[in-house]
TORKOL-4160 file (C-alpha; in steps of 0.2 Angstrom, whole numbers, padded with zeros to 4 digits, m for minus):
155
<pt num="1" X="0079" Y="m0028" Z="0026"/>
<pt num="2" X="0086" Y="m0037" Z="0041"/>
<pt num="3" X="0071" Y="m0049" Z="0044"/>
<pt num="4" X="0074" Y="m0054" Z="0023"/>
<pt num="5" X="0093" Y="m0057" Z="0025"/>
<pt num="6" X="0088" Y="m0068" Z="0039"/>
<pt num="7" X="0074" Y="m0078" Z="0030"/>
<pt num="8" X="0085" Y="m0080" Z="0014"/>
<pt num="9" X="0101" Y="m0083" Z="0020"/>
<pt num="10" X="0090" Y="m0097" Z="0033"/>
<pt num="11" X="0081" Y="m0105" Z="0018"/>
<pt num="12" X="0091" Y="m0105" Z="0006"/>
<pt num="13" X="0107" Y="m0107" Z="0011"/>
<pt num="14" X="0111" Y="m0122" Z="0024"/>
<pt num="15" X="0129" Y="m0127" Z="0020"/>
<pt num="16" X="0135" Y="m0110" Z="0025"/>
<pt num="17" X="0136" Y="m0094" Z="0016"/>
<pt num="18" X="0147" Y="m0091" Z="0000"/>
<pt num="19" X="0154" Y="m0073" Z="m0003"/>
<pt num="20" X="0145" Y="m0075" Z="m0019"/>
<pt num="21" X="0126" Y="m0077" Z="m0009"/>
<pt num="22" X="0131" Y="m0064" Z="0003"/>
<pt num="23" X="0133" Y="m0052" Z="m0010"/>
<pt num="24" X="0118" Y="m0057" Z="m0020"/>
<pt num="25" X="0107" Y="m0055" Z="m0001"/>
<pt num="26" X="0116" Y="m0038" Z="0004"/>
<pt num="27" X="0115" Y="m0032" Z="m0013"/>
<pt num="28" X="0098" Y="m0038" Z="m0016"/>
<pt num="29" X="0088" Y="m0031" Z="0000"/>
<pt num="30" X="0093" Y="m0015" Z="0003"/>
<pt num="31" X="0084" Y="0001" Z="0013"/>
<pt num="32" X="0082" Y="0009" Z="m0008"/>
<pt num="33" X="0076" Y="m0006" Z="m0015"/>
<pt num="34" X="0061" Y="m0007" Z="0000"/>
<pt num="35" X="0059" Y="0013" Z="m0002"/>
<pt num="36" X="0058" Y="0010" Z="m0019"/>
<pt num="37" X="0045" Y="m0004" Z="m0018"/>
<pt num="38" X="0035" Y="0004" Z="m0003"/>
<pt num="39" X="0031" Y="0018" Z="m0018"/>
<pt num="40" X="0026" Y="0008" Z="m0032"/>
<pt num="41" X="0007" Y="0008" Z="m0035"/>
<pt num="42" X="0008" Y="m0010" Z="m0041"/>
<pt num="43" X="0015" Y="m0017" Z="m0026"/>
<pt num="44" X="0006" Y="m0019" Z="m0008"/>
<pt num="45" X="0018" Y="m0021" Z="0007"/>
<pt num="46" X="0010" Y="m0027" Z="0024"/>
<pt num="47" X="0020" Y="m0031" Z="0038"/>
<pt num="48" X="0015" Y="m0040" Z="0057"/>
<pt num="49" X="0024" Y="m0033" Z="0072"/>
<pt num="50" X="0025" Y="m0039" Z="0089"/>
<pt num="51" X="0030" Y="m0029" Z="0105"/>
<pt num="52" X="0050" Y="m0026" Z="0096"/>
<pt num="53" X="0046" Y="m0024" Z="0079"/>
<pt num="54" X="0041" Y="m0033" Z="0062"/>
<pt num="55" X="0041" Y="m0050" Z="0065"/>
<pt num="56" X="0035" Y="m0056" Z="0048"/>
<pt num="57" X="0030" Y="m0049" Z="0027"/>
<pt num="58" X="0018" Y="m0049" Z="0013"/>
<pt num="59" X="0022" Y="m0044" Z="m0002"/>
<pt num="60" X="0013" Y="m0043" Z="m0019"/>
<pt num="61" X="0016" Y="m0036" Z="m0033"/>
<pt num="62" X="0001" Y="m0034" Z="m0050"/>
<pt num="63" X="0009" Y="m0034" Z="m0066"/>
<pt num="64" X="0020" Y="m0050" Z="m0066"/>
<pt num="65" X="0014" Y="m0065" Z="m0078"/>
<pt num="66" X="0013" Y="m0080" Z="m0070"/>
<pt num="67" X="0025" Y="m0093" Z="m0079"/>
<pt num="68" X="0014" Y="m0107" Z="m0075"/>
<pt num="69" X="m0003" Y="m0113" Z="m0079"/>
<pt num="70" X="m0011" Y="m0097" Z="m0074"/>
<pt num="71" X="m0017" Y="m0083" Z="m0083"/>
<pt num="72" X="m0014" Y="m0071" Z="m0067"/>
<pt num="73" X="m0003" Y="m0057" Z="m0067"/>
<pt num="74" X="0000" Y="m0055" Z="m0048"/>
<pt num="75" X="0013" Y="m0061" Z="m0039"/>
<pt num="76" X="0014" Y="m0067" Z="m0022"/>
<pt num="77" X="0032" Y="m0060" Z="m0022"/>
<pt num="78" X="0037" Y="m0063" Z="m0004"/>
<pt num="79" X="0030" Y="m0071" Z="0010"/>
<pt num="80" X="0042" Y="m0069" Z="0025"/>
<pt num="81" X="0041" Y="m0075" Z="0043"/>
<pt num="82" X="0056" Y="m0072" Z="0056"/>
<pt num="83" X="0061" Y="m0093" Z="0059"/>
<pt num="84" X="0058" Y="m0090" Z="0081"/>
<pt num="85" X="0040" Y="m0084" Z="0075"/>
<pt num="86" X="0035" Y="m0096" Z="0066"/>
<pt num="87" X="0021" Y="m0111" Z="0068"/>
<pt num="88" X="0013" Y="m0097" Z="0077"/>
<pt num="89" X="m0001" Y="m0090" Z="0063"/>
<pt num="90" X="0009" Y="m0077" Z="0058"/>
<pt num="91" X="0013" Y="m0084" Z="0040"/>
<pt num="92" X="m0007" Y="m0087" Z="0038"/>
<pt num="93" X="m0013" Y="m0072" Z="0044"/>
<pt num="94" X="m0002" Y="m0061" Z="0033"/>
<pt num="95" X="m0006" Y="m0075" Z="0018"/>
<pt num="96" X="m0024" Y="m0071" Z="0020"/>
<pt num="97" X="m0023" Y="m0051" Z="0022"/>
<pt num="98" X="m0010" Y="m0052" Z="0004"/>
<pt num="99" X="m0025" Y="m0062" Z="m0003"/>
<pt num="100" X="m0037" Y="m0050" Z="0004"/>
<pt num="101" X="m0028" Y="m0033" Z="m0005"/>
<pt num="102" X="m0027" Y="m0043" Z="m0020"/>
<pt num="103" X="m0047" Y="m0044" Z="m0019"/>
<pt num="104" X="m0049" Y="m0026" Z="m0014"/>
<pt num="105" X="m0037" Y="m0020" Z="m0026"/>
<pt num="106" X="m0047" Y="m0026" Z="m0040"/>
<pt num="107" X="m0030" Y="m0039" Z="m0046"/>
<pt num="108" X="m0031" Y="m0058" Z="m0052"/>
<pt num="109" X="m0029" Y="m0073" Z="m0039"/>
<pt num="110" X="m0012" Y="m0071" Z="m0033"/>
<pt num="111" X="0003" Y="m0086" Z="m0039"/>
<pt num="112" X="0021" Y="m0088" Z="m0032"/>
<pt num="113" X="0036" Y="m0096" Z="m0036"/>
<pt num="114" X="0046" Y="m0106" Z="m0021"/>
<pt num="115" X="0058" Y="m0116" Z="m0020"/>
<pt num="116" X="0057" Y="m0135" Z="m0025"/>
<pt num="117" X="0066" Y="m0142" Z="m0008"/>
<pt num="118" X="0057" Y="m0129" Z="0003"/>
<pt num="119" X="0046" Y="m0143" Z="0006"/>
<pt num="120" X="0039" Y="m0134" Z="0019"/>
<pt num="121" X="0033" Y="m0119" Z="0012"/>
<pt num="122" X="0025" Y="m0129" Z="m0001"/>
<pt num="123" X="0015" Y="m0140" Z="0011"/>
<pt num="124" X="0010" Y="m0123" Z="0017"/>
<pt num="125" X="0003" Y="m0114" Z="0001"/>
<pt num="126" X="m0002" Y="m0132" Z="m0003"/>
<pt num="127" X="m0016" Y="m0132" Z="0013"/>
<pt num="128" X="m0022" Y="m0114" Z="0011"/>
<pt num="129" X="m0028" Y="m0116" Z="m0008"/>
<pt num="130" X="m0015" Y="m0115" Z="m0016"/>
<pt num="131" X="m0011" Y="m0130" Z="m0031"/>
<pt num="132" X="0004" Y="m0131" Z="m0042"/>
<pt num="133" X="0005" Y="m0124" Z="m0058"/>
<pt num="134" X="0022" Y="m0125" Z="m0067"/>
<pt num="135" X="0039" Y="m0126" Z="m0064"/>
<pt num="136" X="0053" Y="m0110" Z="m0067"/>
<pt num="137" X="0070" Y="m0106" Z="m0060"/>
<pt num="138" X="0076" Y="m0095" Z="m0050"/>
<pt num="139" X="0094" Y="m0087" Z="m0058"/>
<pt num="140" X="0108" Y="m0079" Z="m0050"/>
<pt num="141" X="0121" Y="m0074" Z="m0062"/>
<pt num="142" X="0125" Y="m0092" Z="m0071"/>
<pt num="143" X="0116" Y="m0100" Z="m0057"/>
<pt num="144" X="0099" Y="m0109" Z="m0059"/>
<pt num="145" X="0088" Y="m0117" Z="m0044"/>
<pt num="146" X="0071" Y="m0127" Z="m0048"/>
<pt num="147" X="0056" Y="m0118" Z="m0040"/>
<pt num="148" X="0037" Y="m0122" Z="m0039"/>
<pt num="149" X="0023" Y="m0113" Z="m0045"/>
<pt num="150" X="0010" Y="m0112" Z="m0038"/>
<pt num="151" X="m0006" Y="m0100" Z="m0039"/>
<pt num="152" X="m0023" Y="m0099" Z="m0027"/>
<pt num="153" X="m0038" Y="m0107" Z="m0031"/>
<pt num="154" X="m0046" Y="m0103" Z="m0015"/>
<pt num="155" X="m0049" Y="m0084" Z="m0021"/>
C-alpha cells in the first residue's frame, strides 16, 4: 500500500498534492483492496524485496479487454518500482516474471495503459516488446488524463 502511494503520488502528481488526489490515492490503495486482489484467481501479484522490504510490484489481472488494437484480455495492471530503486533491473525483472505467469497461466499477451507524459515508462515498455496500440483515459470523478496503450509483442 505504502510503496503505491509513493509511486502514484511521485508520477502523477508533480505540482503538489490536492486534497482531491490524496483522497483518491488513500482511498484507492488500501490493506482490503490488496487483500481483496491477493485472493482473486484472475489476478497474479509478484513482488521484489531487498534486505527491508518490497522494493517494487507486478500486477496482472486476466479478464480486462484491452481498449486498444488488441484482442487480449490481460492487463498489465501495475508495474511499480520504489523511485531510489530504480535503473537498477528491478522494473525488468519483475516486467519479465508478469509476462512469464501470464504464459504459464495459460492468458493472452499482456497490454497496459500509462500515462501519455510518463514518457519514461513508455520508453521503457517501448524497449522490452512492447508497441503502442490505442489511446484511453484514465478518469477520476469528472477528471480525464490521456494514457497510452500499449500491448506485448515480444510474447
Amino acid at each position: 500500500m505504502a510503496l503505491s502511494i509513493e509511486v502514484w503520488i511521485g508520477t502523477y502528481l508533480r505540482q503538489g498534492i490536492s486534497s482531491f488526489f490524496a483522497d483518491y490515492a488513500l482511498g484507492q490503495f488500501t490493506r482490503e483492496h490488496f487483500l481483496d486482489l491477493v485472493n482473486r484467481p484472475a489476478e497474479t501479484l509478484l513482488v521484489s524485496e531487498n534486505r527491508e522490504g518490497i522494493d517494487g510490484y507486478i500486477r496482472v489481472s486476466h479478464g480486462n479487454p484491452c481498449p486498444g488494437s488488441s484482442s487480449s484480455e490481460t492487463e498489465i495492471s501495475t508495474l511499480y518500482v520504489q523511485p531510489r530503486h530504480q535503473g537498477k533491473g528491478l522494473g525488468q525483472s519483475l516486467l519479465a516474471a508478469g509476462i512469464e505467469a501470464c504464459r504459464t497461466n495459460g492468458w493472452d499477451a499482456p497490454w497496459l495503459a500509462t500515462n501519455s507524459e510518463n514518457k519514461g515508462a513508455i520508453a521503457f515498455y517501448l524497449n522490452h516488446g512492447f508497441e503502442k496500440s490505442g489511446l484511453t483515459h484514465f478518469q477520476v470523478q469528472d477528471r480525464r488524463y490521456p494514457n497510452d496503450v500499449l500491448h506485448c509483442i515480444d510474447f
